[in-house]
C-alpha positions as CSV (number, residue, x, y, z in Angstrom):
1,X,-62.9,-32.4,118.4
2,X,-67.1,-32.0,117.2
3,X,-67.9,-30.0,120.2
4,X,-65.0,-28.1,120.7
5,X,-65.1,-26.7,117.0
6,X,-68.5,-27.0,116.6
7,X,-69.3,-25.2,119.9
8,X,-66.7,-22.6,119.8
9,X,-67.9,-21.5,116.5
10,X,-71.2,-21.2,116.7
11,X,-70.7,-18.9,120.5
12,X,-68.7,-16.9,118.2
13,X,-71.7,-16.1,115.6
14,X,-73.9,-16.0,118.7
15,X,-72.3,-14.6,121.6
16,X,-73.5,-10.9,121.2
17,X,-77.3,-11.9,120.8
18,X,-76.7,-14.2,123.6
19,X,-75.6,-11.7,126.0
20,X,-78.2,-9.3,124.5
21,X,-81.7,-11.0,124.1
22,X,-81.2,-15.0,125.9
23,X,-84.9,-15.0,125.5
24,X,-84.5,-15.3,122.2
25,X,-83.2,-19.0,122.4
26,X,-84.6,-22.2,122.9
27,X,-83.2,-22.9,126.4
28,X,-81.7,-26.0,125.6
29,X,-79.4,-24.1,122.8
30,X,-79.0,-21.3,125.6
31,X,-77.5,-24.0,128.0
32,X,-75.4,-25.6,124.9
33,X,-74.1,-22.0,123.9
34,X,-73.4,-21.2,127.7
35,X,-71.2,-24.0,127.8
36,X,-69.6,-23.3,124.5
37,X,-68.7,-19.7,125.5
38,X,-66.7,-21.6,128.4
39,X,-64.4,-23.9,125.8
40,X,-60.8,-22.7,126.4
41,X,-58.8,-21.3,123.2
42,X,-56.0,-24.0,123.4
43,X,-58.5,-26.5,123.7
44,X,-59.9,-25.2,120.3
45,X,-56.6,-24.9,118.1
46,X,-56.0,-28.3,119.4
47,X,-59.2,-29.7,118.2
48,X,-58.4,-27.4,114.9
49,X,-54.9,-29.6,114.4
50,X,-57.1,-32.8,114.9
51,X,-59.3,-31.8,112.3
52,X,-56.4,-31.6,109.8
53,X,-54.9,-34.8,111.0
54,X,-58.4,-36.4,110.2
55,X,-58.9,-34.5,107.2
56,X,-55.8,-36.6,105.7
57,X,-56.6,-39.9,107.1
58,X,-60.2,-39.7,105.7
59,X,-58.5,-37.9,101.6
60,X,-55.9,-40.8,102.1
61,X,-59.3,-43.5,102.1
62,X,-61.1,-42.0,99.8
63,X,-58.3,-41.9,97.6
64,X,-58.1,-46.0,97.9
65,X,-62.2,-46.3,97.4
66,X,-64.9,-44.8,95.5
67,X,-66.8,-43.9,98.8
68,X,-67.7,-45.0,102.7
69,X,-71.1,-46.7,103.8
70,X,-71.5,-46.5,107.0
71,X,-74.8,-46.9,109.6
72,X,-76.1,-42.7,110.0
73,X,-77.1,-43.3,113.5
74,X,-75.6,-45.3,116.3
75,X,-79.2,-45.4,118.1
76,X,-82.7,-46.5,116.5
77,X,-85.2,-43.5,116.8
78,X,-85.6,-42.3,120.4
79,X,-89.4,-41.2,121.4
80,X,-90.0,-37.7,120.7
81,X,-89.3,-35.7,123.8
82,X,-86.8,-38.6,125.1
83,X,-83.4,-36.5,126.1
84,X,-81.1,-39.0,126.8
85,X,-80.5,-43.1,126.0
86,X,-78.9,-45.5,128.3
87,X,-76.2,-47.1,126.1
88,X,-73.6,-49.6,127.1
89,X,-74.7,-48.9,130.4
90,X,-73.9,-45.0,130.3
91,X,-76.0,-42.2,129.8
92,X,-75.9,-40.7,126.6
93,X,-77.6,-37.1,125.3
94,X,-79.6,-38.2,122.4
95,X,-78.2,-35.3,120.5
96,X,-74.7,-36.6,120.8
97,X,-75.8,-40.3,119.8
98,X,-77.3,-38.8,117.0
99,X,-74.5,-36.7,115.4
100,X,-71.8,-39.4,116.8
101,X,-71.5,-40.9,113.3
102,X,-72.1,-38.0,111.1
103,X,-70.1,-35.3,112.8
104,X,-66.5,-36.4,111.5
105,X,-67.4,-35.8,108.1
106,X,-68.7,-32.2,108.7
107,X,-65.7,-31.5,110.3
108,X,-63.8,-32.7,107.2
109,X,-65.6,-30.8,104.7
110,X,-66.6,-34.2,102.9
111,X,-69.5,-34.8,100.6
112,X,-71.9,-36.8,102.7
113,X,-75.7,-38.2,102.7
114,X,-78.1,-39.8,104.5
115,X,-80.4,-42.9,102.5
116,X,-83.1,-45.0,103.6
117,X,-81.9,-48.2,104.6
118,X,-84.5,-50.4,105.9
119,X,-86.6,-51.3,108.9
120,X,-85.5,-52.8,112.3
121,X,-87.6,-53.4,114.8
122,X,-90.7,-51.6,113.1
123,X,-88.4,-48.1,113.0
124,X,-86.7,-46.9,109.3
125,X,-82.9,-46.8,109.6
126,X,-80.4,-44.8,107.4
127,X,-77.1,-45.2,105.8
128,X,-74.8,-42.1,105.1
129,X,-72.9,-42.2,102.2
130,X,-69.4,-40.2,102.3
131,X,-67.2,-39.2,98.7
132,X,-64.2,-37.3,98.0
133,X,-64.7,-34.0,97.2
134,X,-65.4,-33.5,93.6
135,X,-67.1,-36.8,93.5
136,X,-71.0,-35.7,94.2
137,X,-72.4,-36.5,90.9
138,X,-71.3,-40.5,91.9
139,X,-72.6,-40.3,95.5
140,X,-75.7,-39.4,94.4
141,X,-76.0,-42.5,91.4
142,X,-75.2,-44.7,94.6
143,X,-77.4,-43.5,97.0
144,X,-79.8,-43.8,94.5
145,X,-79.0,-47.1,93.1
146,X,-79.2,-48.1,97.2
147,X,-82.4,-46.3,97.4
148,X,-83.6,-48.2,94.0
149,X,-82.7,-51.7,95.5
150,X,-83.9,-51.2,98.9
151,X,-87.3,-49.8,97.8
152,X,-87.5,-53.0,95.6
């Protein structure tokens, strides 16, 4: 559904400047708008009706609790310049292990935010924080309650 959307969207904002000036772009967002430009239109509206389904789902949680905690990342920090992670045995893009836990909530249109959460293994990890629209001014008293009682 992320890269579908995601992808199809932004080949439309770039598609003219792609086929124009490629220099212009970092190769590895070249390659990514490439393969965007590719994504089928049915493919797209289906991801679109998705979207809506999980747009529900998530208002239909939130309207049950105040907000979601949830890890940010699946992954600790990869070394700079590491492109993909062996995870579960499969290799992963470190981009897409990165936005695997955030992306649902852009694609809803949800409040969302990112705190310090601790240490493991020597390396800081984050919790994102997700509201109801409407609800910011609360997100940010808990993230920074969270960010009060973690930073003791």
């Amino acid at each position: 559904m992320y890269s579908a959307i995601q992808g199809s969207e932004a080949y439309a904002v770039h598609a003219d400047r792609v086929a124009r000036s490629p220099q212009l772009f970092n190769p590895e967002v070249l390659d990514r708008l490439h393969h965007a430009g590719e994504i089928r239109g049915w493919r797209y509206v289906r991801a679109v009706e998705a979207r809506e389904s999980f747009r529900r789902q998530a208002a239909a949680l939130l309207d049950r609790y105040d907000l979601l905690a949830l890890p940010a990342v699946a992954v600790l920090a990869p070394p700079i310049g590491v492109r993909n992670l062996d995870i579960g045995g499969a290799r992963v893009p470190v981009r897409d292990a990165l936005l695997t836990l955030t992306s649902l909530w852009n694609l809803a249109g949800l409040p969302a935010l990112s705190v310090p959460a601790g240490i493991i293994g020597g390396l800081p990890v984050g919790a994102q924080l997700i509201c109801a629209p409407g609800r910011e001014e609360m997100l940010l008293a808990y993230a920074d309650r969270l960010r009060a009682a973690l930073s003791g």
